[in-house]
C-alpha positions in Angstrom: 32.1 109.5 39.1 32.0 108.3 42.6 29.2 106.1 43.7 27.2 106.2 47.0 26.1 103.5 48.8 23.4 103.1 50.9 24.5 101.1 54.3 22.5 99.5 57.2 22.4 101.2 59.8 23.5 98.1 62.3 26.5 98.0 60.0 27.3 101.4 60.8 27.7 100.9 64.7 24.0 101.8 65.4 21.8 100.0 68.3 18.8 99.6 65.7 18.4 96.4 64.8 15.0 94.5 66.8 16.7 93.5 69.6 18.0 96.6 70.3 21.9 95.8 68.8 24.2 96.1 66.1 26.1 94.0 63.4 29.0 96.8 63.0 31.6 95.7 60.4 33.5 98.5 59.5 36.6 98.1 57.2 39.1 100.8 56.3 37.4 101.4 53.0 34.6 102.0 54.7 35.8 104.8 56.7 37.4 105.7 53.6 34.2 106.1 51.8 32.2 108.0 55.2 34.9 110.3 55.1 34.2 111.0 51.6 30.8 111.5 52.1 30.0 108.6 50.2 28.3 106.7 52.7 24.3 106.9 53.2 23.2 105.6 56.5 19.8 104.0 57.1 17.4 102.0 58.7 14.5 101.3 56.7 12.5 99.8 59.4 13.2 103.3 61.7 12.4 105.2 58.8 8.8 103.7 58.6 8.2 104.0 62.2 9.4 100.4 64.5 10.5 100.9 67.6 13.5 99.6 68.5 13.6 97.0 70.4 10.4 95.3 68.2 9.5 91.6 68.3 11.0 89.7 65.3 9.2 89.5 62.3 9.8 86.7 59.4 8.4 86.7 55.9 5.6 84.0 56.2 6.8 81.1 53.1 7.4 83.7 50.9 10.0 86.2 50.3 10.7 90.2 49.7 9.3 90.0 46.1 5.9 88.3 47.3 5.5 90.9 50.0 5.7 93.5 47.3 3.5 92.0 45.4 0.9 91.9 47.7 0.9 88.3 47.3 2.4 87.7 51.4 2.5 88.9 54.5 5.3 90.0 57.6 4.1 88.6 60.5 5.9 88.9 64.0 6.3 86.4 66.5 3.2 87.2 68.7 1.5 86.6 65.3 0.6 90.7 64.8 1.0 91.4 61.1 3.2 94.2 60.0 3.2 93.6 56.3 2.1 97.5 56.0 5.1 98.9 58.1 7.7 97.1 56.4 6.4 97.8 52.7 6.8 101.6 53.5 10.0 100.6 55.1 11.0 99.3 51.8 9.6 102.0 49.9 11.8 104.8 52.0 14.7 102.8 51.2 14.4 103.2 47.7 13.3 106.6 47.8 16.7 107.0 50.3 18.6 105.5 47.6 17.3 107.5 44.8 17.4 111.2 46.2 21.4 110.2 47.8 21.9 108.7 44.1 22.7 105.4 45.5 24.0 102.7 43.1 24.4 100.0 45.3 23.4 99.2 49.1 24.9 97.3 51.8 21.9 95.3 53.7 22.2 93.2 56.5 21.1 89.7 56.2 18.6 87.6 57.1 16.5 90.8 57.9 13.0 90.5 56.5 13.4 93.9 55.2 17.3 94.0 54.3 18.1 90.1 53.5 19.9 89.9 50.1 20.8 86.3 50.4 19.0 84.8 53.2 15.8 85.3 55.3 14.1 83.0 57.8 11.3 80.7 56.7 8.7 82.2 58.5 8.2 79.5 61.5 10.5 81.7 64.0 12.7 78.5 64.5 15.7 79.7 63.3 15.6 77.8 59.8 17.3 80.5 57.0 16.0 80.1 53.3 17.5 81.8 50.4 15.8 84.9 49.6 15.6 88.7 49.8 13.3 91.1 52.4 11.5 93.7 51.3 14.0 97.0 50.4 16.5 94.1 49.1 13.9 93.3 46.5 12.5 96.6 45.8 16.3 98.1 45.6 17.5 95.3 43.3 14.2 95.5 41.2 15.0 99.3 40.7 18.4 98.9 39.7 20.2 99.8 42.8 22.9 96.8 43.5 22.2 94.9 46.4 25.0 93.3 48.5 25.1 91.2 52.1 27.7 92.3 54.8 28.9 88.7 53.9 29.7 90.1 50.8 32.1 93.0 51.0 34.3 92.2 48.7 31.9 91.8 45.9 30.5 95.3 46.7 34.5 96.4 46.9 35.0 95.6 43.6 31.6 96.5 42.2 32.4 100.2 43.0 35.8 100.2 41.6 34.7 98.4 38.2 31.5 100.9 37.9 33.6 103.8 38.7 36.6 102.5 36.4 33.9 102.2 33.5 33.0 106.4 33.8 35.8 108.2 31.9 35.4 111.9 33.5 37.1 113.2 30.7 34.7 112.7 28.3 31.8 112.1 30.8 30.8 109.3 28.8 30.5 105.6 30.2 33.3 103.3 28.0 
């Protein structure tokens, strides 16, 4: 069985990120996997409505999983809060993800929504934390493998181990 993977739509090429730009970092297994139909592009915070450009926004001293939990709050750097928008931008992730049968996504970091290993600390000066945005969480809390653009060759092998592990013979997992 061939997994999908759900991809950032900055990584992809696409002028979507808040300042208007993108973070492409396509690799031939990448264009592989597009041409196989394999590869689900999306911008969560599009999907729930941000313009692009938008001001930056940081998680204030908290991360994804607090922001879920109702427990913090997205704030951008005029001081507007957009906790709201980016929960349903998390949300359509995972909904994404689940209808495409995504096993894993490729987020780009430091976002407040797609940060797997980093996000900023909140004070927009700049200062990275360890910690996951909003969709990372939500994804990775749902069981949908969550990997950093920093991390390519992780995801790489992911999808060949998962895929190695389904025998399509017997359509059972070994």
């Amino acid at each position: 069985m061939k997994n999908k993977l759900l991809v950032s739509a900055c990584l992809m090429g696409f002028d979507v990120r808040y300042n208007g730009s993108e973070k492409a970092n396509l690799t031939a297994q990448f264009a592989r996997w597009q041409h196989q139909g394999r590869v689900v592009i999306h911008c969560p915070e599009l999907a729930a409505g941000l313009p692009t450009p938008r001001l930056p926004a940081e998680i204030a001293s908290a991360d994804g999983m607090d922001v879920m939990a109702h427990q913090a709050r997205i704030i951008e750097s005029d001081g507007h809060d957009v906790t709201a928008h980016y929960q349903l931008a998390a949300w359509l992730a995972l909904q994404t993800a689940i209808e495409q049968c995504c096993g894993a996504a490729l987020l780009t970091d430091g976002s407040p929504t797609c940060g797997s290993q980093f996000i900023y600390d909140g004070s927009f000066s700049g200062i990275r934390k360890a910690g996951m945005g909003v969709a990372a969480a939500l994804l990775l809390e749902h069981g949908i493998a969550v990997f950093s653009e920093r991390q390519i060759p992780a995801l790489i092998a992911w999808m060949e181990k998962t895929e190695a592990e389904y025998d399509p013979v017997s359509t059972r997992i070994r």
